[in-house]
C-alpha positions, -999 to +999 in steps of 0.1 A: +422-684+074+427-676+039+406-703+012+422-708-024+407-720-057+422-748-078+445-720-096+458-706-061+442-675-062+427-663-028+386-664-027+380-660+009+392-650+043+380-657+078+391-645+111+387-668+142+357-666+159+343-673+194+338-710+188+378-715+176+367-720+141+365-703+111+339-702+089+335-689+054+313-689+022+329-699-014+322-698-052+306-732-054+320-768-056+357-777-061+386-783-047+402-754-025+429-750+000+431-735+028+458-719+053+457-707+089+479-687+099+488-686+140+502-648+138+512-627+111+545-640+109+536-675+095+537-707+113+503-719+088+488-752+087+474-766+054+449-787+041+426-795+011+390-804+004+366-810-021+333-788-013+301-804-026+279-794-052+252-795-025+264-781+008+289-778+031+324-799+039+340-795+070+382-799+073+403-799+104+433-784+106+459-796+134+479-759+142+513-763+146+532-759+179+541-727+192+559-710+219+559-672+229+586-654+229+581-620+248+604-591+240+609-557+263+636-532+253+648-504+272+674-479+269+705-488+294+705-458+316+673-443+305+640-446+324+630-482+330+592-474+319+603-457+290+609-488+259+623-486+231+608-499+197+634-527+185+645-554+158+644-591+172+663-615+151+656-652+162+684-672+146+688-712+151+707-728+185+725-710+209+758-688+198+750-686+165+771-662+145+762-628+139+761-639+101+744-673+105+707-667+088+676-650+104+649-679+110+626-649+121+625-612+119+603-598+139+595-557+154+589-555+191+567-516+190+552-519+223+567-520+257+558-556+257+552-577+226+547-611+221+553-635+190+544-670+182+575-689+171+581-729+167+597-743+200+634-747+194+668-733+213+675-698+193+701-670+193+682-639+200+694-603+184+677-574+195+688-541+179+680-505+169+699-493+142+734-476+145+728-459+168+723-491+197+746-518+207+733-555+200+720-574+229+722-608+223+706-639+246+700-675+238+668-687+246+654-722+251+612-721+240+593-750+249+554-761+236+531-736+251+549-717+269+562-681+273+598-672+275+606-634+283+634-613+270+643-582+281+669-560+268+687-532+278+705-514+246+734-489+253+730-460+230+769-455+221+764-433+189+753-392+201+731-382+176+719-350+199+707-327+171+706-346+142+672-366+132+670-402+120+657-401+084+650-422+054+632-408+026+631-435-001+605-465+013+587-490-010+556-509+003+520-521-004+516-485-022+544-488-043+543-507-077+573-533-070+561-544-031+532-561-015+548-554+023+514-538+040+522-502+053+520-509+090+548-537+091+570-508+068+569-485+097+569-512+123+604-522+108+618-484+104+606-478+138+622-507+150+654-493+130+655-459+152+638-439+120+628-408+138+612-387+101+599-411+074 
């Protein structure tokens, strides 16, 4: 949960704790908002309050409805244990073009990875780079629950001695981006980078 002043600025943050609730200290009375955010990919539910000089205010926050969409990528051909870290592009109702915006883009890096997204019928893209063809699947998530897909991506580009490279990134530690470092490499490994 992140808490704002009246000028937007963040002045505290509060992780969940074993109670479902979040608790935090502020500056002193005023009005603040506050957001919690289900994952780190959005999906926040706001509110506002007026703290007292004297004490404390309490505010409930209704999260909003989620599904889980679980993502497992594998090379077609390769070893079955062995996954592949991939792109997952969750686009808007069933067949939607390839062009058709992103609702969500998201970086499966584990051999299973789950993500909270609104229920809804979606297109799902996964993809690595240029390297991968796309695997695409349409995907009905309901309230709750957990829909698994799995893809299988045929590596038609041979790349045998050559190295995936980029050597120009920008992120929380460059002057012009506030992306944190981790989702930078999450989305280059997702890319097939092999040498950042």
């Amino acid at each position: 949960m992140i808490a704002r002043g009246e000028d937007d600025r963040p002045v505290a943050l509060s992780l969940l704790d074993e109670s479902w609730g979040y608790a935090c200290s502020l500056p002193g009375p005023g009005r603040y908002s506050f957001d919690v955010r289900v994952d780190r990919h959005g999906h926040s539910s706001s509110g506002a309050t007026d703290v007292p000089t004297e004490g404390l205010a309490e505010l409930t926050l209704v999260a909003p409805a989620i599904a889980i969409l679980e993502v497992a990528c594998t090379e077609l051909g390769g070893a079955p244990e062995v996954f592949l870290p991939c792109r997952v592009s969750v686009q808007a109702g069933h067949d939607a073009a390839q062009n058709a915006g992103v609702g969500h883009e998201l970086y499966a890096t584990e051999a299973t990875q789950r993500f909270a997204v609104p229920p809804g019928s979606y297109t799902v893209t996964l993809s690595r780079g240029f390297e991968y063809e796309l695997v695409r699947q349409n995907v009905d998530l309901t309230e709750g629950e957990v829909q698994r897909v799995e893809g299988q991506l045929l590596r038609s580009v041979d790349t045998a001695g050559w190295v995936a490279t980029v050597v120009h990134v920008h992120s929380e530690f460059s002057i012009d981006s506030a992306l944190p470092i981790d989702e930078r490499l999450r989305a280059l490994a997702a890319s097939g980078m092999e040498f950042v």
